[in-house]
N, C-alpha and C positions, 0 to 999 in steps of 0.2 A: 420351408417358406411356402405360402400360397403363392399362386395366380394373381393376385392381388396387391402383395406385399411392393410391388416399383411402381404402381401405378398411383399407390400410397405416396410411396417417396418421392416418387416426380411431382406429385401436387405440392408437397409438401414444399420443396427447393423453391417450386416457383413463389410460393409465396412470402418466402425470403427475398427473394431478387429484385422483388417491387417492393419492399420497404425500403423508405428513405433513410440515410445514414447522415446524421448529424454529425457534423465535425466543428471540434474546438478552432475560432479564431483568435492564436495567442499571436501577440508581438512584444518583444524587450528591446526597451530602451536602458542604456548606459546609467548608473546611478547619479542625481544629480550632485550627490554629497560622497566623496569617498569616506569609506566605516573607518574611526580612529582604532587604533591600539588597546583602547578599554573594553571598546562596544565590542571589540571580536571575544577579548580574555571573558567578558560577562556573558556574551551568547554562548561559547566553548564549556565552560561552566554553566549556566544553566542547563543544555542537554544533559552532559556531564552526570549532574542530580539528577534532572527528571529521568535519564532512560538508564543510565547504565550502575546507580546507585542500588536501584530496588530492585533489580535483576541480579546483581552481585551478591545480596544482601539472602536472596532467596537460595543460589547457589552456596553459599556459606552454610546456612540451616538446613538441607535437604537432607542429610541423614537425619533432624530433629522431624521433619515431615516424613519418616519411614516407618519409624517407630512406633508401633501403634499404644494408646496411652489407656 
């Protein structure tokens, strides 16, 4: 390492330390409607299909993806 190389790095920190840090202001409020019994089976089911359907789907085939054709 030179002579040079901290004096690198100390510029460098400081000019980190004087950036401003934007922070999320979140807040939650209580649902005004409690979710029925259907809304939850159809949101459960739709992940369900979108994530874990075509990942399983891919995991099934994956000796067919080894095989070169």
């Amino acid at each position: 390492m030179s002579v040079l190389t901290p004096l690198l790095l100390r510029g460098l920190t400081g000019l980190t330390r004087r950036l401003p840090v934007q922070r999320a202001q979140m807040h939650s409020k209580p649902p005004k409607e409690q979710l029925g019994t259907m809304e939850i089976a159809i949101g459960i089911t739709s992940c369900f299909v979108c994530f874990l359907l075509p990942s399983g789907w891919v995991l099934a085939h994956l000796e067919s993806y080894k095989k070169p054709e």
